[in-house]
C-alpha positions in Angstrom: -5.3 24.4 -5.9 -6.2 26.2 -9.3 -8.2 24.5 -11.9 -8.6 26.6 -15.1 -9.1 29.8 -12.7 -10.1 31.1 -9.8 -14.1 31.9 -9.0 -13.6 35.2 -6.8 -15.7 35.2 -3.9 -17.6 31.9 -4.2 -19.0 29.6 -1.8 -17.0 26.4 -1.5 -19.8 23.8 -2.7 -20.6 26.3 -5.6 -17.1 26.7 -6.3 -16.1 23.0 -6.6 -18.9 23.0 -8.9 -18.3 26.1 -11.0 -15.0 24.6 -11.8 -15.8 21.2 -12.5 -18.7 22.7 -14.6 -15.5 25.0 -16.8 -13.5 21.1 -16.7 -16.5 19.9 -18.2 -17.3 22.2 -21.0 -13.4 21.9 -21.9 -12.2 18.1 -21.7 -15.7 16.0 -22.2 -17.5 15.2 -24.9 -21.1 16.7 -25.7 -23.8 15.5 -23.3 -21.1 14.3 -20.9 -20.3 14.7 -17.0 -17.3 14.5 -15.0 -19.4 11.6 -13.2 -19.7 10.0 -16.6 -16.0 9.9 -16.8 -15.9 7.7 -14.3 -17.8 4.8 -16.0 -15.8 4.7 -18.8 -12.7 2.5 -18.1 -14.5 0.2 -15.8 -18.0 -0.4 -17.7 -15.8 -0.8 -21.3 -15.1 -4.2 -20.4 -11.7 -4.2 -20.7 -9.8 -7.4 -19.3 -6.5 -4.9 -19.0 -8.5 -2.0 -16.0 -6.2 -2.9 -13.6 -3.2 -1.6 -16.0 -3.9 2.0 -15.4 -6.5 1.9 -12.3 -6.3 3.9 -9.2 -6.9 1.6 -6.0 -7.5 2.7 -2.5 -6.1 0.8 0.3 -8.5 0.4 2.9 -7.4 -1.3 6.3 -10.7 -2.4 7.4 -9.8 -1.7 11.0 -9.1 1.9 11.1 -11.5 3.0 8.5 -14.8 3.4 9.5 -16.6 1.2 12.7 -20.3 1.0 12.3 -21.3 -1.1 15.3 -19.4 1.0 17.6 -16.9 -1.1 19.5 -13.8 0.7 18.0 -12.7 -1.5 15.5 -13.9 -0.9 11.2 -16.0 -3.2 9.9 -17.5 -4.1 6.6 -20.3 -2.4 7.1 -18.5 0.7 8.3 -16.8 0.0 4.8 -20.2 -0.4 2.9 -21.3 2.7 4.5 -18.5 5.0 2.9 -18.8 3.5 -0.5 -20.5 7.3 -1.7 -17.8 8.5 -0.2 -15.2 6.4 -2.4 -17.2 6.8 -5.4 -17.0 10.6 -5.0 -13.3 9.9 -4.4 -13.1 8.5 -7.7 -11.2 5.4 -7.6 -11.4 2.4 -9.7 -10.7 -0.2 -7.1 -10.1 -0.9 -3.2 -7.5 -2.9 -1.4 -9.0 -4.7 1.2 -6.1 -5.1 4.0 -6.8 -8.6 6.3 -10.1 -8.6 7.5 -9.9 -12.7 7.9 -10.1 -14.2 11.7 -7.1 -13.3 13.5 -5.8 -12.8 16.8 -4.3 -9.1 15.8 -1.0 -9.7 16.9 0.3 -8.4 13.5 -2.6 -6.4 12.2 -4.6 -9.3 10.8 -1.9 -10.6 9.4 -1.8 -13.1 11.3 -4.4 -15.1 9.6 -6.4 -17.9 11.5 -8.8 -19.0 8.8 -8.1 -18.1 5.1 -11.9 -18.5 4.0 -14.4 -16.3 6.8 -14.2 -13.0 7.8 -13.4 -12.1 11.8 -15.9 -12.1 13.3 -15.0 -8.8 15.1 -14.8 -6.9 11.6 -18.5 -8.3 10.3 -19.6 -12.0 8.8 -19.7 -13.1 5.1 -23.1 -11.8 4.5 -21.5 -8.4 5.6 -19.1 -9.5 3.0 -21.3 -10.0 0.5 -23.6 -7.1 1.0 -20.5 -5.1 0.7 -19.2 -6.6 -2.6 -22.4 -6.0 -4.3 -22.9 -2.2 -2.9 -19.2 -1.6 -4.5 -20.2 -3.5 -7.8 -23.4 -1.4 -8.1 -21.0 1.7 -7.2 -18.7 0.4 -9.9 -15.7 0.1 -8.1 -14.0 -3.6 -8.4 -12.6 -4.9 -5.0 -8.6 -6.7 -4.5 -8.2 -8.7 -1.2 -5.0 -9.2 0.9 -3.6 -12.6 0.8 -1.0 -14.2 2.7 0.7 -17.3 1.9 4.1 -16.8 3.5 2.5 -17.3 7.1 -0.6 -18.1 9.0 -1.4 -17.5 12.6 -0.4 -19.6 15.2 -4.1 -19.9 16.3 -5.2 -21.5 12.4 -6.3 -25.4 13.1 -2.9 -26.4 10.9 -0.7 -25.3 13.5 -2.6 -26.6 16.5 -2.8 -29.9 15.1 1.3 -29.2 14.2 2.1 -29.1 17.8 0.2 -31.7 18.3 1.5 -34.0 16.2 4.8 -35.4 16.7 8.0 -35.1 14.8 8.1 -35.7 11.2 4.1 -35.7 10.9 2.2 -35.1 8.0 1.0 -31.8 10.6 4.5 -30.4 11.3 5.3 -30.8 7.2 2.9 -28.1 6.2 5.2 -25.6 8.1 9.1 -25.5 8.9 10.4 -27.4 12.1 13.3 -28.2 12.8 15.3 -30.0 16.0 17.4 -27.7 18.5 20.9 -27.7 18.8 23.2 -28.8 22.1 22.8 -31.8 24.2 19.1 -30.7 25.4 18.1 -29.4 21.7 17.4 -26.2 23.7 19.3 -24.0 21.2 17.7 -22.5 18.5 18.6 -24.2 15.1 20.6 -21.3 13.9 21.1 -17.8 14.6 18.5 -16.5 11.6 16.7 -13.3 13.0 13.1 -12.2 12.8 12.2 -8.8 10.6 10.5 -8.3 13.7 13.5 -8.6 16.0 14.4 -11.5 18.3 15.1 -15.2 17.0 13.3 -16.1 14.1 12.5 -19.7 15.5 10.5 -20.7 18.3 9.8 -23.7 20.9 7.0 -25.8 20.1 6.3 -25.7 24.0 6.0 -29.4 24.4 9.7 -30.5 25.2 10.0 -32.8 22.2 13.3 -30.4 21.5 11.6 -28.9 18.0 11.0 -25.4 16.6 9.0 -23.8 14.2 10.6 -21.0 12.0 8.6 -17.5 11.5 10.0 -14.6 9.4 8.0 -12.2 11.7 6.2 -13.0 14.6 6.4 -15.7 16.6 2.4 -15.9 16.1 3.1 -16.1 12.3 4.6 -19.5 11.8 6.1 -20.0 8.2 3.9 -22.2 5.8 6.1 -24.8 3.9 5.2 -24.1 0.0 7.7 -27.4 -1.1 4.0 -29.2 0.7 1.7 -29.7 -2.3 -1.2 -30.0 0.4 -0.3 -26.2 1.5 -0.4 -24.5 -2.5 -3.7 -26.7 -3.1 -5.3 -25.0 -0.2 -4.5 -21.8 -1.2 -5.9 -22.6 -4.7 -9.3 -23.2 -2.8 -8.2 -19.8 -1.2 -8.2 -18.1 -4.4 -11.4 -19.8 -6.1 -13.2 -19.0 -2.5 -12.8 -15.1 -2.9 -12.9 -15.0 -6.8 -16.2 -17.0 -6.7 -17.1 -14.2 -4.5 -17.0 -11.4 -6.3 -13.2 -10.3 -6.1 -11.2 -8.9 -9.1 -8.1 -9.6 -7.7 -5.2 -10.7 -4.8 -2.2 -8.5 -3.5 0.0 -11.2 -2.9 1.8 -10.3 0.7 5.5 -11.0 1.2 5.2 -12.7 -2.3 9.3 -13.2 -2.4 9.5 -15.5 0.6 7.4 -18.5 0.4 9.8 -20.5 -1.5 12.6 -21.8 1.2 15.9 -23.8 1.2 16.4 -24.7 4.9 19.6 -27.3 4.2 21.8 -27.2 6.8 24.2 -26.4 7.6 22.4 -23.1 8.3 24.7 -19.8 7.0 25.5 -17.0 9.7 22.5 -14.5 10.1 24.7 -11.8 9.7 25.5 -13.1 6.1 22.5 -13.1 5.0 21.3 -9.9 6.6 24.0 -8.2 4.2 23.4 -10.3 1.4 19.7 -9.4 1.5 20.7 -5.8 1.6 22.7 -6.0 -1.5 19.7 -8.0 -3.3 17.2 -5.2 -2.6 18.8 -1.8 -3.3 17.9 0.0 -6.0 20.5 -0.4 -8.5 21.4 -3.2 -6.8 22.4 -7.0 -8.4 21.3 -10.3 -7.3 24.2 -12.2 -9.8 25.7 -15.0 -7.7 23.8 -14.5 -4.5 21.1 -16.7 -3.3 19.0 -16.4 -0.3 17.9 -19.0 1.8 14.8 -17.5 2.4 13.7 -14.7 -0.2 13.7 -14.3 -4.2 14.5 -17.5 -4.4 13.6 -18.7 -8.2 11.4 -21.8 -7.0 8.3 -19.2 -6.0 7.9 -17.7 -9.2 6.6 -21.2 -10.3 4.0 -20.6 -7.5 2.6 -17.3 -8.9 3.0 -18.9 -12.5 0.4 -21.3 -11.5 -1.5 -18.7 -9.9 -2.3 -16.8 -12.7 -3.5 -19.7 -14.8 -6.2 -20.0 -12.3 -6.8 -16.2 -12.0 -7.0 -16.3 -15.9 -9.6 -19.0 -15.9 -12.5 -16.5 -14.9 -14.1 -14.0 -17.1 -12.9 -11.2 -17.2 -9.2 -12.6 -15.7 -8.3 -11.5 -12.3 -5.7 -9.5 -11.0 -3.0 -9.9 -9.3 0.0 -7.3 -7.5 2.6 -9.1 -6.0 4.6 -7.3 -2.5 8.0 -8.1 -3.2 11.2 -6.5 -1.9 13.3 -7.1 -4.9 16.0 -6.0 -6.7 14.9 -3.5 -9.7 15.7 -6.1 -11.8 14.0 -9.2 -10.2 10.5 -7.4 -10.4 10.0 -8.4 -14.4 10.2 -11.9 -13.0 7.4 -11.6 -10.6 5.7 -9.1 -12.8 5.8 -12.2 -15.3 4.7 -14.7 -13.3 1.6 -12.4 -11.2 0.9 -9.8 -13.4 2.4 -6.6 -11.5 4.6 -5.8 -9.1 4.7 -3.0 -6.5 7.1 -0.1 -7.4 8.2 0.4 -4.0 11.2 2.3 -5.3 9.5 5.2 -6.0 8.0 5.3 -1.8 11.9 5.2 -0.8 12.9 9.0 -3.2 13.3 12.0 -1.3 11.4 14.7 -3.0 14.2 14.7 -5.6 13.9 15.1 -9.1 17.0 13.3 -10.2 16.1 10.3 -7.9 12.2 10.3 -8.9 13.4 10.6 -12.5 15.9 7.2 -12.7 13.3 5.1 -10.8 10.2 6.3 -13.4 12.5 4.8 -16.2 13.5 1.7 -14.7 9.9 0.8 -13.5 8.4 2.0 -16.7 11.5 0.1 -18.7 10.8 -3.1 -16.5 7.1 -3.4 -16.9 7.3 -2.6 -20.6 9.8 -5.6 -20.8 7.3 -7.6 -18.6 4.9 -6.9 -20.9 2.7 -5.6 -17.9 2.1 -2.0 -16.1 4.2 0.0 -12.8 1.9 0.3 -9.8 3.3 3.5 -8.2 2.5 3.9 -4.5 3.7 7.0 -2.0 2.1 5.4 1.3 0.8 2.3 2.9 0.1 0.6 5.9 4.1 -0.5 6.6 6.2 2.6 6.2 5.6 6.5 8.1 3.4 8.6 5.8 4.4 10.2 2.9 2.9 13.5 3.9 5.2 13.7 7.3 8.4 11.9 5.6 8.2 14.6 3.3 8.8 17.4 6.1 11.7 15.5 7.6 15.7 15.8 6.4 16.6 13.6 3.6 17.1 10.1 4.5 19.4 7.2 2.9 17.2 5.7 0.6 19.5 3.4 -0.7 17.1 0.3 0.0 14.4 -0.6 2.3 16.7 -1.2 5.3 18.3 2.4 5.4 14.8 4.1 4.5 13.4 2.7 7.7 15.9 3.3 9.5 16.1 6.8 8.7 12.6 7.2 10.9 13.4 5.7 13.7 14.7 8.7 15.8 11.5 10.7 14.6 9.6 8.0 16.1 11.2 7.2 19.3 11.5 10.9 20.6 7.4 11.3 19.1 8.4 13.5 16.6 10.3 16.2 19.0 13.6 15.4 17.2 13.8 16.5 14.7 10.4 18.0 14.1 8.7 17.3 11.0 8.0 20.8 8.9 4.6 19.7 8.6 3.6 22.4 5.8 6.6 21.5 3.6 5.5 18.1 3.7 2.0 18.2 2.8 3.3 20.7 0.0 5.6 18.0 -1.2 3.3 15.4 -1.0 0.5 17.1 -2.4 2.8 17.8 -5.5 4.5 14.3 -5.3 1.1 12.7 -6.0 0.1 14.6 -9.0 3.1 13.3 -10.3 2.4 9.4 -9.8 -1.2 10.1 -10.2 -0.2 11.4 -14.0 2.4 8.1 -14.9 1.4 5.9 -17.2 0.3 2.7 -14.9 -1.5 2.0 -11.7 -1.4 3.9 -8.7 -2.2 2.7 -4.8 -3.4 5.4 -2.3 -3.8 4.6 1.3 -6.4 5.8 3.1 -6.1 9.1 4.6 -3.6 9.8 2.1 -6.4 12.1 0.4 -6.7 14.1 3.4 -3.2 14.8 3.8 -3.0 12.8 7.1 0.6 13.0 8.3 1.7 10.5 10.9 0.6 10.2 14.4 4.3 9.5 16.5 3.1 10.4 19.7 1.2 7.1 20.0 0.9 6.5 24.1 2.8 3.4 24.7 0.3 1.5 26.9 -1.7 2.1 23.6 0.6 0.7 20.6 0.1 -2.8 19.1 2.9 -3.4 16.3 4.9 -6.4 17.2 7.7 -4.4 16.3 7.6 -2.2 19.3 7.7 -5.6 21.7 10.3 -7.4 20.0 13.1 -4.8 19.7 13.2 -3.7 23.4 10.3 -1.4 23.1 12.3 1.2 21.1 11.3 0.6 17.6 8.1 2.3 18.0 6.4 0.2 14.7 3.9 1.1 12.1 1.2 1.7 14.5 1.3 5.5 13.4 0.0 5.3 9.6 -2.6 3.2 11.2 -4.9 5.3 13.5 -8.3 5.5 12.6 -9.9 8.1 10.2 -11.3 11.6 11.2 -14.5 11.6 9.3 -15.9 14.8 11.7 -14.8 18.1 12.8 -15.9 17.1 16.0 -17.3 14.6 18.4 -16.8 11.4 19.7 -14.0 9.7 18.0 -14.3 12.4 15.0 -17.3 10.6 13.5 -15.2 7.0 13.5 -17.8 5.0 15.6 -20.5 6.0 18.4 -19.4 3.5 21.2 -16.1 2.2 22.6 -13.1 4.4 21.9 -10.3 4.2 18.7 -8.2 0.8 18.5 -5.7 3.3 18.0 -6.0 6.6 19.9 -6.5 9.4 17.7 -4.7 12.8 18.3 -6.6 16.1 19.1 -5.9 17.9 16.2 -7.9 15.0 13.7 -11.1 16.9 13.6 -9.1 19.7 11.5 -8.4 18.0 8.6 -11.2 15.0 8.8 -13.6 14.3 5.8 -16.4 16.9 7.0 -14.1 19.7 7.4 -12.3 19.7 4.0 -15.5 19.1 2.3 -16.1 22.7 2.6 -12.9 23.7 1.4 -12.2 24.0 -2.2 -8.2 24.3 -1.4 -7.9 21.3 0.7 -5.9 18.3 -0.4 -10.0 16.0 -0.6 -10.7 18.1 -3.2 -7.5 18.2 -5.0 -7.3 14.5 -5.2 -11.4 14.3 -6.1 -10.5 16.7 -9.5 -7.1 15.1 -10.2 -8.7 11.7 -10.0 -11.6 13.0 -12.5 -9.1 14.4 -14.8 -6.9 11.1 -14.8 -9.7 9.7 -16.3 -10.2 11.6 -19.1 -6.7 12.4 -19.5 -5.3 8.9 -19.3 -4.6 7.1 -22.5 -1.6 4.9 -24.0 0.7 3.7 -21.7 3.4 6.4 -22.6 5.2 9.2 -21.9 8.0 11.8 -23.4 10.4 14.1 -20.9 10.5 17.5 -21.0 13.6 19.5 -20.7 12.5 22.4 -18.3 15.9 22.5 -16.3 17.6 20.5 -13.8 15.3 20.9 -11.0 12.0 20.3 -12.6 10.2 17.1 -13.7 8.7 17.3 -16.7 6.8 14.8 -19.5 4.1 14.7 -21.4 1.3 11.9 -21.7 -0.6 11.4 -25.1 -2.9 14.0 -25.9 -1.2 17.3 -24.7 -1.2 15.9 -21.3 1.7 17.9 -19.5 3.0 17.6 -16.0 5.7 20.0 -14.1 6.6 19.6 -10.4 8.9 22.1 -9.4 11.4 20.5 -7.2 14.2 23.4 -7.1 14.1 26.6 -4.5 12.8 28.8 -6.9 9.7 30.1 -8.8 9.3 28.4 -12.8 7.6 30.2 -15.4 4.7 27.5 -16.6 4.8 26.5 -20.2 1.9 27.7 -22.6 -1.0 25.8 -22.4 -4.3 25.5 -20.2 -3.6 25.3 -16.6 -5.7 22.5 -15.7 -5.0 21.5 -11.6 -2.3 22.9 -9.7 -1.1 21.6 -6.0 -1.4 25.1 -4.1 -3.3 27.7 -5.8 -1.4 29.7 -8.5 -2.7 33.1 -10.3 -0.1 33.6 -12.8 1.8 31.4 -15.0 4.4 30.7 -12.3 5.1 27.5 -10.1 6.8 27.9 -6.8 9.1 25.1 -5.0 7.6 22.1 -4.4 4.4 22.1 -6.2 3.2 20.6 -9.5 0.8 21.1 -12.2 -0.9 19.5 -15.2 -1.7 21.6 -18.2 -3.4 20.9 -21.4 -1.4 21.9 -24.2 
């Protein structure tokens, strides 16, 4: 990493300091700090932070367990804040951390309004929130409305009730087929693999339909008693402190279940076609996703978010075709730009998504939130070091992992320094777009993914319904190294990991890149700081530097390059400001980037 120039011969504190000292005395105003910076956006007052933010996903489980029985916990959480404040983030994404019975990662939500009792209580919940206000770093929670757990006291009193109760309405049953009704009601598939409806278990020839698990039955939002509790949802959290939702599977709570049911294959293909990038959803409707009817939901949504001062946010996850995301970034407020997480390092691919996620927020009136990583797909940093995959929607760009996983990354083997080149470059270049970016944790230390996961140890429902060969997500999720050394690298003092974590953690964990003024911690901790200075109007201009390079500049001689070609560029004129491996001259190998002031 170069920032301005290298300090020959310095120690690594003193020469993290020495160079945000130069960054200093060059971008900031008289009497300011590079911790100053940090203030600005979120102590202005501005209803609009979240259009430009940077949020760290946190999944409370794997980040940092302070009562030592192997699982994070709020106040594991509340102990790192420093830690995230020296990051420099605006925001953090709090992944479930609601009652649960973890057979889908806390997705699997047993009680909307309480915190699992496992992960901490609500006064650890609000101890937390007000560290991170007095840290100044606004907090988004995970909600999910397309599901709950099978354990919440809706369902329980569902299969108690009997057919065509006021119970079984707030979720989808429906009778078997054949003379016994032992048949499932059609041949509709999980994400997860096997049938996507279940028995209720009591012989009364019903089941209950779930997208994903079989522990996640599927709420029924056409039931006005189910949207009202999720408005109490909402107002619970908000009156709590929170300054926003990500909205989970936020295309599939509106359903059409008329029969007669169509052929699962059908719809498999049709869904594929409605979610490819440059894909069209003219003509085609889905029983079960983008289905008009839930944009009404998030319409409502906002009104209530926008009754609190300032208004609250909102992102919504949704799997949707390029151009169905102005309708849910309408009707939320923003929309992931997942399309951006499926490029290869390409600059022709990363170039056509920028402008259609820049072109469809501008139309929505509303901001891109660019993300490289999160707790669903195999780190950026290790898909980065693997062949080019099909990424012509979600379906093939998952697929394209799955022999990496099953073999445990033997075949093929992930070129692990070509893919923490790439992603180090790859996340300048989001970090610099006009919008909002998501990190996941870890991401700052370059974590790549763990596929060597013992099997007697993995969790992901994924792995247990598809014959134990889909190995799952399990791998983006093992807990963070925060020591070179010691038991479980720093990440709790008692019972071992959730998630096992490999030998090799303690080398790139928190402590040990701390003293490293190369390592990928300290690239992200200046790139953040100068994002905040740097960042202004939500626009941008491309520059013509050849066919292999990705170039534009942001208001105020703000000018990115990432080099994605096999050989060397000569830099443009103009102050080198951060770079993604260090540079001494004015040129920029393959796969790297670098912002200059100009």
């Amino acid at each position: 990493m170069t920032i301005i120039e290298a300090v020959p011969g310095a120690h690594s504190q003193e020469h993290f300091a020495q160079k945000a000292a130069q960054l200093e005395k060059y971008l900031t105003p008289a009497g300011a700090t590079l911790a100053d910076i940090g203030r600005v956006n979120l102590e202005s007052g501005d209803n609009d932070w979240w259009r430009q933010a940077v949020v760290y996903q946190i999944y409370p489980r794997s980040f940092c367990d302070a009562n030592g029985d192997g699982i994070g916990d709020l106040q594991g959480i509340t102990s790192k804040i420093p830690y995230l404040k020296r990051l420099g983030i605006d925001a953090v994404w709090l992944s479930p951390f609601y009652p649960s019975s973890l057979k889908d990662g806390g997705y699997d939500v047993a009680d909307y309004r309480n915190v699992d009792p496992r992960i901490g209580t609500l006064a650890d919940f609000d101890m937390m929130m007000r560290t991170f206000k007095q840290s100044g770093i606004k907090v988004i929670v995970d909600i999910v409305p397309n599901h709950s757990s099978n354990e919440h006291p809706w369902f329980k009193q569902a299969l108690a009730a009997d057919k065509g109760s006021k119970e079984r309405a707030r979720y989808h049953f429906r009778d078997g087929l054949g003379p016994d009704k032992q048949t499932p009601p059609s041949d509709w598939q999980s994400i997860m693999g096997g049938s996507a409806w279940s028995p209720t278990g009591r012989g009364d020839g019903q089941f209950y339909l779930h997208l994903y698990d079989s522990s996640q039955p599927d709420l029924n939002w056409s039931n006005a008693e189910v949207r009202h509790d999720f408005v109490s949802t909402l107002r619970f959290w908000a009156d709590r402190g929170v300054s926003g939702f990500r909205v989970d599977v936020a295309s599939g709570c509106a359903k059409d279940l008329s029969e007669p049911f169509e052929k699962w294959d059908i719809l498999k293909a049709r869904r594929a076609t409605m979610i490819q990038p440059g894909g069209s959803t003219k003509g085609l409707l889905h029983p079960v996703f983008d289905r008009d009817e839930v944009l009404s939901f998030w319409r409502e949504w906002r009104q209530i978010l926008a009754e609190y001062n300032p208004p609250l946010c909102a992102v919504a996850e949704a799997w949707v075709a390029p151009e169905r995301k102005r309708a849910y970034a309408e009707a939320l407020g923003q929309v992931f730009a997942f399309d951006i997480m499926l490029c290869n390092f390409d600059v022709a691919q990363y170039k056509a998504v920028i402008d259609r996620q820049i072109a469809a927020a501008s139309d929505a009136r509303t901001s891109t939130t660019w993300v490289l990583s999160n707790h669903d797909v195999v780190r950026h940093h290790t898909r980065y070091g693997l062949s080019d995959i099909d990424s012509t929607n979600l379906l093939t760009f998952l697929a394209g992992f799955q022999k990496y996983l099953e073999h445990e990354g033997r075949d093929p083997v992930c070129d692990a320094p070509l893919g923490l080149r790439r992603g180090r470059a790859a996340t300048l270049m989001i970090l610099a777009l006009p919008g909002s970016t998501y990190l996941f944790q870890g991401e700052e230390l370059g974590l790549p993914e763990v596929p060597d996961i013992p099997e007697d140890c993995l969790q992901d429902p994924y792995y247990f319904r598809n014959g134990k060969k889909d190995k799952g997500r399990d791998g983006c999720r093992v807990p963070l190294p925060w020591l070179k050394s010691g038991h479980n690298f720093g990440n709790g003092h008692g019972a071992p990991t959730h998630l096992p974590q490999p030998e090799w953690f303690g080398g790139i964990s928190v402590q040990a890149q701390e003293s490293d003024p190369h390592s990928t911690l300290q690239m992200y901790r200046l790139a953040l700081s100068l994002r905040k200075r740097l960042q202004g109007p939500e626009t941008f201009e491309w520059v013509d530097l050849g066919k292999c390079v990705l170039a534009f500049k942001r208001p105020g001689g703000w000018l990115v390059v990432l080099n994605g070609g096999p050989e060397d560029i000569q830099l443009p004129s103009g102050k080198i400001l951060i770079a993604s491996v260090d540079i001494t001259a004015r040129t920029l190998p393959p796969n790297t980037a670098a912002w200059l002031q100009t």
